[in-house]
C-alpha positions in Angstrom: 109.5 124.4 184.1 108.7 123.5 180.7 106.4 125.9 178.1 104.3 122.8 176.7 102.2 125.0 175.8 104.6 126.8 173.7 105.7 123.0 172.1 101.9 122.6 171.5 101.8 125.3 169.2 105.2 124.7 167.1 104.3 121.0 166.8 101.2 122.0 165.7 102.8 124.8 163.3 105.3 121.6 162.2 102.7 119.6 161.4 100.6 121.8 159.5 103.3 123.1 157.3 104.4 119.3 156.8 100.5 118.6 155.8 100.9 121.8 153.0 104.0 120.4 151.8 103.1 116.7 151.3 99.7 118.5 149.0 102.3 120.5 146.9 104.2 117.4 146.5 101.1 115.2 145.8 100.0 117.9 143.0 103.2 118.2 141.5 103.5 113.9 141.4 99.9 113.7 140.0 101.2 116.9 137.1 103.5 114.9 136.5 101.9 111.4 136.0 99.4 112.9 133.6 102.5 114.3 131.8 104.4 111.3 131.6 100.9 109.5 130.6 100.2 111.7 127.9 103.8 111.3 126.5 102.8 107.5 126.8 99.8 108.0 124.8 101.8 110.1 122.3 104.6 107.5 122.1 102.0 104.6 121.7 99.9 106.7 118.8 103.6 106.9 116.8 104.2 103.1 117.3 101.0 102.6 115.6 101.5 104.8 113.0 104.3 103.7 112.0 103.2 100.4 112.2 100.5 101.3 109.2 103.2 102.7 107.4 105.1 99.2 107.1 102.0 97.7 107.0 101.3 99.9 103.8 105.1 99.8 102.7 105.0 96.1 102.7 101.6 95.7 100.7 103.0 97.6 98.1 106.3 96.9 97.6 105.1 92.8 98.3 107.7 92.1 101.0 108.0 93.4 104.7 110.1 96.4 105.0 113.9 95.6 106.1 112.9 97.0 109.9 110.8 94.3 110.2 112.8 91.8 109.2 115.5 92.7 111.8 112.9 93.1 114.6 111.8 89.6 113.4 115.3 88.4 113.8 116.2 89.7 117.1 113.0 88.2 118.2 113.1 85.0 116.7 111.5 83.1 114.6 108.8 81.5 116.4 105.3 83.3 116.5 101.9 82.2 117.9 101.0 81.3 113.9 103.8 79.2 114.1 103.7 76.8 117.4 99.3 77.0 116.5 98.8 77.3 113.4 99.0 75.1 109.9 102.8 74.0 109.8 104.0 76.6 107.4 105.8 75.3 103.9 108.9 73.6 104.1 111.9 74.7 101.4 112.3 71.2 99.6 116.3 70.5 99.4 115.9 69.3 95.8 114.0 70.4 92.7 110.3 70.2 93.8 108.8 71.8 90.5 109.8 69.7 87.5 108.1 70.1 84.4 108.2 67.7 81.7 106.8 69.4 77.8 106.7 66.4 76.3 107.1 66.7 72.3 105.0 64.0 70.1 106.5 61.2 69.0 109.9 60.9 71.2 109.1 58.6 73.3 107.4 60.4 76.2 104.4 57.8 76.2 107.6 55.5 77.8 108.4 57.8 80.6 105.2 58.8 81.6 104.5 55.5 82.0 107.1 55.0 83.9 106.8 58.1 85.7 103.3 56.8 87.1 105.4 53.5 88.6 107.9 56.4 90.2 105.5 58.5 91.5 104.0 55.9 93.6 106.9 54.5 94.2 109.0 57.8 95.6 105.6 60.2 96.6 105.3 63.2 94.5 102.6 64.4 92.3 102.2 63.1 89.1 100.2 65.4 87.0 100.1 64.8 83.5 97.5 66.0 81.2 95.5 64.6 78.2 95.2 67.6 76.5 97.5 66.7 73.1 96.1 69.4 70.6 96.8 72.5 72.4 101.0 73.2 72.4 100.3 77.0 71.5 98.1 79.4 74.0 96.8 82.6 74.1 98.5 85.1 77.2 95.2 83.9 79.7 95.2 80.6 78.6 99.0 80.7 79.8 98.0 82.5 83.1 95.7 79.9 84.0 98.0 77.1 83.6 100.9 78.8 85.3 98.7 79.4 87.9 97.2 75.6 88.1 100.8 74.2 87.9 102.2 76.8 90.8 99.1 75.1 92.7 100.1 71.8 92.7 101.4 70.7 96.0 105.1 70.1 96.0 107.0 67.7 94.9 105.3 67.7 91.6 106.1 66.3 88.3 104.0 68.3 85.6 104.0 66.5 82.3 102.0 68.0 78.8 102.4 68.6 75.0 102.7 72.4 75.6 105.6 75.0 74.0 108.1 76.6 76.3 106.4 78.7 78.7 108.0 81.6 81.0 107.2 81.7 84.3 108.9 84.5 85.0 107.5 86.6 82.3 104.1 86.3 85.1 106.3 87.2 88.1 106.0 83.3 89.1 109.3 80.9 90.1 110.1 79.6 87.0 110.2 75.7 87.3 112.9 72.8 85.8 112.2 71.4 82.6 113.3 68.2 81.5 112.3 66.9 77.6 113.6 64.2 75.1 113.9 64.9 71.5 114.8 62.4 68.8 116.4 62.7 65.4 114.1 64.9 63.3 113.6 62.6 60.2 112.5 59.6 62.4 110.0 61.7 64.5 108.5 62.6 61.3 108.4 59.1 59.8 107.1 57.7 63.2 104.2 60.3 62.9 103.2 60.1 59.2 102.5 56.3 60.0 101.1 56.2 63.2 98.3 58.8 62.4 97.6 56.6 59.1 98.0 53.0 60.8 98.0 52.9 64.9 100.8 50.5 66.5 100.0 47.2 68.1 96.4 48.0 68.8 95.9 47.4 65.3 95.5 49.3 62.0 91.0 48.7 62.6 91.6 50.7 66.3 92.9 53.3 64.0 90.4 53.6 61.7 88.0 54.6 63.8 90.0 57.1 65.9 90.9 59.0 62.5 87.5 58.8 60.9 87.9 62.0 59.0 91.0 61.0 57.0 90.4 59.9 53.3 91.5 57.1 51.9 93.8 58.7 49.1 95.2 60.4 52.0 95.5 57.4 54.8 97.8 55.0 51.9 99.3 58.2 50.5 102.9 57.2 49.4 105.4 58.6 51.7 107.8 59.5 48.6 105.0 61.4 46.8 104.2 63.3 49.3 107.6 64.8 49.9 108.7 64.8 46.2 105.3 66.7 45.1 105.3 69.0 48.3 102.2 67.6 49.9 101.9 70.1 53.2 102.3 67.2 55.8 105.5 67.1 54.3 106.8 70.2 54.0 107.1 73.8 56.2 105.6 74.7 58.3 104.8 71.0 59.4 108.2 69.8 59.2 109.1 72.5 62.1 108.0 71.0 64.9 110.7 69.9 67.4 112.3 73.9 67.9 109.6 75.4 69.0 108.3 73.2 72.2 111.9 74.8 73.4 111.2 78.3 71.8 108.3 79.1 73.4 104.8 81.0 73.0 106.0 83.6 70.7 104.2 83.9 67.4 107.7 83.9 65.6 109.0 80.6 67.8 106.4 78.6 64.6 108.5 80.1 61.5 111.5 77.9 60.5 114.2 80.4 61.2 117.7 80.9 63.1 115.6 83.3 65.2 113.9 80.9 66.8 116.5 77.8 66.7 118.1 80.5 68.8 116.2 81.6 71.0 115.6 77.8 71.7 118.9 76.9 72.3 119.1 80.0 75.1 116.1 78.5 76.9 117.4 74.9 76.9 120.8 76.3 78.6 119.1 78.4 81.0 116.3 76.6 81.8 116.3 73.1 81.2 117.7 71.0 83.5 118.7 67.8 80.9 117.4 67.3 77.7 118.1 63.7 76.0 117.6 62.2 73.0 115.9 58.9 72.1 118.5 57.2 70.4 120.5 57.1 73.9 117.4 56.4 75.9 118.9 54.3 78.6 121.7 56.9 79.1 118.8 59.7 79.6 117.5 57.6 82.4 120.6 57.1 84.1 121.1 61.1 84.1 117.4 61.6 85.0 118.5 58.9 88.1 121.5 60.7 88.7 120.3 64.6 88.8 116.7 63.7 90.3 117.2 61.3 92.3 114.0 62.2 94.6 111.5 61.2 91.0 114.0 59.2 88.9 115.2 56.8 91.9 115.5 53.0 90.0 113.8 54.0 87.0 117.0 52.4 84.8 116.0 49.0 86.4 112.5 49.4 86.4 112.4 50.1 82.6 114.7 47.1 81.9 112.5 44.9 84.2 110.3 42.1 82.1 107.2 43.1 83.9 107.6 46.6 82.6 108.0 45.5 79.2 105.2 43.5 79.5 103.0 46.0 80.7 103.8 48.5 78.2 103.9 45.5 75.1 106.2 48.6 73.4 105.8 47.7 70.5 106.3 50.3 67.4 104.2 51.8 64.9 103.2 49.5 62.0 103.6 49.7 58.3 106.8 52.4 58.4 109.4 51.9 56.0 111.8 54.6 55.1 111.4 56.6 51.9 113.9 56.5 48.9 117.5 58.4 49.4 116.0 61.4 46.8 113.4 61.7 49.4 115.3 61.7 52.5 117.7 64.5 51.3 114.5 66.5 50.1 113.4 66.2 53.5 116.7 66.8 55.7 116.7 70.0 53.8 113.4 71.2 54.5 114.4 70.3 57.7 117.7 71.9 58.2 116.8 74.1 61.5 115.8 71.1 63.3 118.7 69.3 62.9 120.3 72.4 63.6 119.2 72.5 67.3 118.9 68.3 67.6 123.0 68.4 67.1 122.8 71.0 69.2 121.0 68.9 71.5 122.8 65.9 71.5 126.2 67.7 71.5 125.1 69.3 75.1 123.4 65.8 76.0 127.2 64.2 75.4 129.2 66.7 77.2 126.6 65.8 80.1 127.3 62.0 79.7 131.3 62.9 79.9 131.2 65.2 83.1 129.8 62.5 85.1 131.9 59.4 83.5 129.0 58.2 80.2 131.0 57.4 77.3 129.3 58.0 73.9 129.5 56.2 70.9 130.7 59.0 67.9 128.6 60.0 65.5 128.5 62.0 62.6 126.6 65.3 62.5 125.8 65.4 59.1 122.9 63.2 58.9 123.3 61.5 55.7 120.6 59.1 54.5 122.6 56.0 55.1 123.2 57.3 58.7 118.9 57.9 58.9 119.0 53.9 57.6 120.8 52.7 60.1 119.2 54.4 63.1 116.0 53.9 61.9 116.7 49.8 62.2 118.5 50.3 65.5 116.3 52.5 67.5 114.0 51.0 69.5 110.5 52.4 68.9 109.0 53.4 72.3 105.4 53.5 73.1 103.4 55.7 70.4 100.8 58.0 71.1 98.8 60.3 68.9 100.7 63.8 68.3 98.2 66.7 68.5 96.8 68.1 65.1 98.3 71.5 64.2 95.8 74.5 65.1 94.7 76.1 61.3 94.3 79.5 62.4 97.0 81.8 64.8 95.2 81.4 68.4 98.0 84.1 69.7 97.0 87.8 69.1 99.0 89.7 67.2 98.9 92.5 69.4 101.7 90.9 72.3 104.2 90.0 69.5 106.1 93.8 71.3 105.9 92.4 74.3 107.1 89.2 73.8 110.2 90.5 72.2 110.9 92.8 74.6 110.7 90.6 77.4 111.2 86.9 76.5 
């Protein structure tokens, strides 16, 4: 016969040592839950510290740190900013920042014109400004328009009488520059005529917009006033072209090798063509070629009859060329500008060559017979008043250091 009450008992012992050993087990699993939640909490409390530390390290140093850039990788490159947000900007595949420091009298009257045809023609931002009497500014007058151009949406075509400036002397992408120059002589002549007698709007128009001139000095003789040292016609008037490619410096405005140098170094590492009037169809044919996106058709717009007719380009009135004794007075006043122009136009034919142009030779020493002849053969191009000369030196002194330290 069977004990049950004996089986009672050790089921009952079973089940009440089972009951003690699922409570040890259940105080041991909640231990160690709160163990593995406070090494959780600890683990998320790192994450977001180090988090504030690339947060900080990327404030200050002005990029994200090079972990975040891999994370960002292996993630992708999608984010929520991205599929919801403002589409972010797109990298342009061509030059989108072109700037265009027009110097007085070469002919820049022409391609802005033409550059407002283009610019509706092709979509991109034509700004060009009226400002024509302030090439030289102070370091905040400089910040404030590197800033204003940086703003302007892309593609933009920035266009100004202005002197070099560096972008990257402001920690700002340093644009392309594009400029036309013409022989120095003939930018002088066209300038000592037009501010005394207009173009085709007539010699009255004239008057009035240069009411302050005198008349001894509005029918002043071109030869006396080189022969007898007038200052229109001699330094530091007479160096004008060198220092829109100089730049701001205060020593870019003495006629000097120093500067003509320092020019040359910015046109060849920052300019992306600079032509010369004399060749003016050949400029817009490499204009065409290497910005194609703002120069597209401009070579048969500019030959087109209704172009012509809407500009009436028609030159400046009254010039004539001064006597041979004059002209060599003046080419050697003038010897640093023709220094960098056959600079110029030596760089402008190698151009022509390496895509195919041929050029018609010329000498480099600009004798006055040579000056003759151009002067009847080069077409004058729209004029436009060149900006006065400031009197007194609107750049402090006290950044000539820095500016030679760091150009």
């Amino acid at each position: 016969m069977k004990n049950y009450s004996s089986s009672s008992r050790l089921n009952n012992h079973s089940a009440s040592h089972g009951t003690d050993r699922n409570s040890r087990r259940g105080f041991w699993l909640s231990a160690l839950g709160l163990r593995f939640s406070l090494r959780d909490y600890a683990f998320c409390m790192a994450t977001l510290l180090l988090f504030c530390l690339g947060s900080l390290f990327y404030q200050l140093n002005g990029g994200p740190p090079k972990v975040l850039l891999e994370i960002r990788q292996y993630l992708g490159e999608s984010t929520f900013v991205d599929d919801h947000g403002p589409p972010t900007p797109r990298e342009l595949p061509f030059p989108s920042q072109v700037i265009y420091n027009r110097v007085g009298k070469c002919g820049s009257r022409t391609v802005v014109l033409l550059l407002r045809i283009l610019a509706e023609k092709h979509q991109f931002n034509l700004v060009s400004s009226d400002i024509h009497n302030k090439t030289r500014l102070t370091k905040h007058e400089q910040v404030d328009l590197i800033t204003n151009i940086s703003n302007i949406p892309q593609p933009f075509l920035y266009t100004r009488h202005v002197h070099f400036l560096n972008f990257t002397r402001f920690r700002i992408e340093q644009p392309v520059y594009i400029n036309i120059i013409r022989d120095p002589i003939n930018r002088f002549l066209s300038n000592y005529f037009f501010r005394r007698f207009g173009d085709w709007r007539g010699e009255q128009n004239h008057l009035i917009r240069t009411p302050q001139m005198k008349d001894d000095e509005r029918y002043l003789d071109i030869n006396v006033c080189i022969m007898e040292n007038y200052p229109e016609c001699s330094n530091p008037r007479l160096f004008y072209i060198v220092p829109y490619f100089c730049g701001q410096h205060p020593q870019c405005r003495e006629p000097g090798m120093w500067a003509v140098e320092r020019a040359k170094q910015n046109v060849i590492e920052n300019f992306l063509l600079v032509g010369i009037l004399e060749e003016l169809e050949d400029v817009l044919l490499l204009l065409e070629r290497l910005l194609p996106h703002y120069f597209s058709d401009v070579l048969t717009i500019y030959k087109s009859p209704a172009f012509w007719k809407m500009g009436n380009l028609t030159g400046t009135v009254k010039k004539h060329m001064p006597t041979i004794e004059a002209l060599q007075v003046l080419y050697q006043r003038m010897k640093y500008e023709y220094d960098f122009y056959n600079f110029i136009r030596d760089q402008f034919h190698l151009t022509k060559k390496k895509i195919g142009l041929k050029s018609s030779s010329q000498n480099s020493a600009h004798e006055p017979d040579f000056l003759r002849e151009l002067a009847l053969r080069t077409h004058e191009p729209l004029e436009e008043e060149e900006e006065e000369e400031e009197e007194e030196d609107d750049i402090g002194q006290e950044d000539a250091n820095i500016w030679l330290v760091q150009p």
